[in-house]
N, C-alpha and C positions, 0 to 999 in steps of 0.2 A: 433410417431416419437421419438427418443431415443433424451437425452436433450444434447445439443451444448454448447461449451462455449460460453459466451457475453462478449464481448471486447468492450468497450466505449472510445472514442475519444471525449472530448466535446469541441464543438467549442465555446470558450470561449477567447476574446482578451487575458485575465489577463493569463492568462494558454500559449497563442500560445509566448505571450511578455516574459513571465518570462522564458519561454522553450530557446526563442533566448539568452537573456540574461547568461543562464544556461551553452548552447554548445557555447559560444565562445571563443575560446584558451585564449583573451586576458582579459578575467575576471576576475578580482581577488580574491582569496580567498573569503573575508570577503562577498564582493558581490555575490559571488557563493552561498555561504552558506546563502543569503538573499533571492535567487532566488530560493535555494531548498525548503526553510520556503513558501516563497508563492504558490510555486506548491503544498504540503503538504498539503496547508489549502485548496486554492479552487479547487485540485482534491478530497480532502475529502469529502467537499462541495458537489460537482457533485453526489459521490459514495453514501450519505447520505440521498440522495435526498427522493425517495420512499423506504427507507430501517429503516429510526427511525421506532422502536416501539411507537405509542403515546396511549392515551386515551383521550376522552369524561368529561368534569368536564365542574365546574361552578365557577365563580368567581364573589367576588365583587368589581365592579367600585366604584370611588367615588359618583358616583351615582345611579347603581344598580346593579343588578343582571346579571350577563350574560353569553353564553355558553364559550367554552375557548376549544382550543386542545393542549395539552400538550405532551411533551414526555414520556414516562411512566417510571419512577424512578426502579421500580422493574426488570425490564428485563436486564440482568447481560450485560456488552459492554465490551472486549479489546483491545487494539491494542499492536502489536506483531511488535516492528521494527525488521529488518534485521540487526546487526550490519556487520560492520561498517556505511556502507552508508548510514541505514534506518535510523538511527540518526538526518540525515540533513532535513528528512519529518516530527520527531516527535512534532515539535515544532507547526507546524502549524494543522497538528492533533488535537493534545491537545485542541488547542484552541475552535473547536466544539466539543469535548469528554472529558471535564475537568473533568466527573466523572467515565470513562473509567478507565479501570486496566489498566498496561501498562507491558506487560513479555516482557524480552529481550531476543533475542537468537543469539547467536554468530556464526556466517559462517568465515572460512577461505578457500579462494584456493589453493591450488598447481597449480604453473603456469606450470610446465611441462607436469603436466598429466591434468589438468583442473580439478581436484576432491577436492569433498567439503569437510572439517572435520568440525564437530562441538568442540569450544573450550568454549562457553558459552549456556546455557542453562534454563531458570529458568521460562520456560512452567508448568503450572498447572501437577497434575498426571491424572486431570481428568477436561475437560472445564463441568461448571453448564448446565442444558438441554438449550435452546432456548439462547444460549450466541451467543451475534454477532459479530464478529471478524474483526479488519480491518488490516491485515497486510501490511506493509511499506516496500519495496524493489524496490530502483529506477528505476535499471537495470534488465531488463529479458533479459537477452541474449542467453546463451546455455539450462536456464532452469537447471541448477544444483542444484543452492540455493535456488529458489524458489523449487522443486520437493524436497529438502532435509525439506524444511522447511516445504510444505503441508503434508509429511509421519510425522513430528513429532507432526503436529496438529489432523492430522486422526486419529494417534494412540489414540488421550486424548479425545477421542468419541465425539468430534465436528462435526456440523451440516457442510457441507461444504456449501449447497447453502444459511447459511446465513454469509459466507465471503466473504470477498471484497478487493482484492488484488489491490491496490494504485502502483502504475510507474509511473514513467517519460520517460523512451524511454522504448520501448518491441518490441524486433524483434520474425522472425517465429518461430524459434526453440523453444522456450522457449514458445510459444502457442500454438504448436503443442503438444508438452508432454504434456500442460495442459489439453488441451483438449480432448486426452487420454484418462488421468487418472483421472480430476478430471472437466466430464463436466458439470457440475451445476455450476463451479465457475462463478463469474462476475470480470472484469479486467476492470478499470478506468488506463489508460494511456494518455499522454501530447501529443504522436506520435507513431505510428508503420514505423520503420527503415526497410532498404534493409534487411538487414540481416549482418551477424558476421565475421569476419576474422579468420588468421586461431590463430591466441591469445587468440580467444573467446571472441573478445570487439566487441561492436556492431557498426556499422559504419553507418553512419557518426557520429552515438549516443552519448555523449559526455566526455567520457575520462572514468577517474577511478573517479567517484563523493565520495568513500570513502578518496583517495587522495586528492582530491580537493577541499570537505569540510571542511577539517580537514590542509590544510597547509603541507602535508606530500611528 
């Protein structure tokens, strides 16, 4: 059987809470941006789950000797936020991937044509072998900027099925391409929406969270 994308939804209050809090018109900034840190950390959380590299040691108690599982220090981690919006996940990231790289890549849209340019870039030339990636983009909607962003991680000969694409709403479209093109991925999202308008925003999904985070 040829391999399928995996889409995880975890049913988690702290996740379904912070999601409401997230989509409501009347939330303000500052709290937006509080509610995207907490999705950040405990979708991270979820996505991390069976994915640390660890090893086998031994440690000493104050009293003696004893087994220990550890995460394994040597095996290279990133996370790749999306700017703008992937910004408002990075923080809560960070905090279970403190010794995580952290490359930034800049997306912008053209709202007339829906097309992505990149305007920031600062992706590896080359990701190290067995590097596990967790890239950050809230919104999968039409599947632009994330499909811009998986070709420019493809090309820096990353593993793809050890990344782990982090959201907050993902509608079809943007699942559909993934699954395409790149089905070994794994996607940890808050919610899967109806689907997009004809703006390309996903509805009822919750605005522009790069405006929203940021006060703009």
């Amino acid at each position: 059987m040829p391999p399928q994308l995996r889409v995880y939804v975890p049913d988690h209050p702290l996740i379904k809470h912070w999601l409401g809090v997230a989509r409501d018109v009347n939330t303000p900034s500052v709290l937006f941006k509080t509610a995207m840190n907490e999705l950040g950390r405990w979708l991270t959380y979820e996505a991390t789950r069976y994915w640390f590299p660890t090893l086998e040691t031994t440690v000493n108690t104050p009293l003696t000797p004893c087994n220990a599982t550890l995460i394994n220090p040597q095996v290279p981690m990133a996370i790749i936020p999306v700017l703008r919006a992937g910004l408002s996940l990075l923080d809560g990231a960070q905090t279970l991937l403190p010794v995580a790289s952290t490359y930034h890549l800049g997306l912008v849209r053209d709202e007339k044509t829906l097309e992505n340019s990149c305007y920031l870039n600062k992706l590896p030339q080359k990701f190290a072998p067995n590097t596990h990636i967790i890239v950050l983009e809230p919104m999968l909607a039409t599947g632009g900027s994330i499909m811009t962003t998986m070709k420019e991680i493809a090309q820096r000969e990353a593993d793809i099925s050890l990344i782990r694409i982090i959201s907050v709403v993902a509608a079809p479209p943007a699942l559909q391409q993934l699954n395409t093109h790149y089905p070994s991925l794994n996607v940890y999202t808050a919610i899967i929406d109806q689907g997009i308008n004809e703006q390309g925003y996903i509805v009822p999904g919750l605005g522009d969270a790069g405006d929203r985070a940021f006060g703009t």
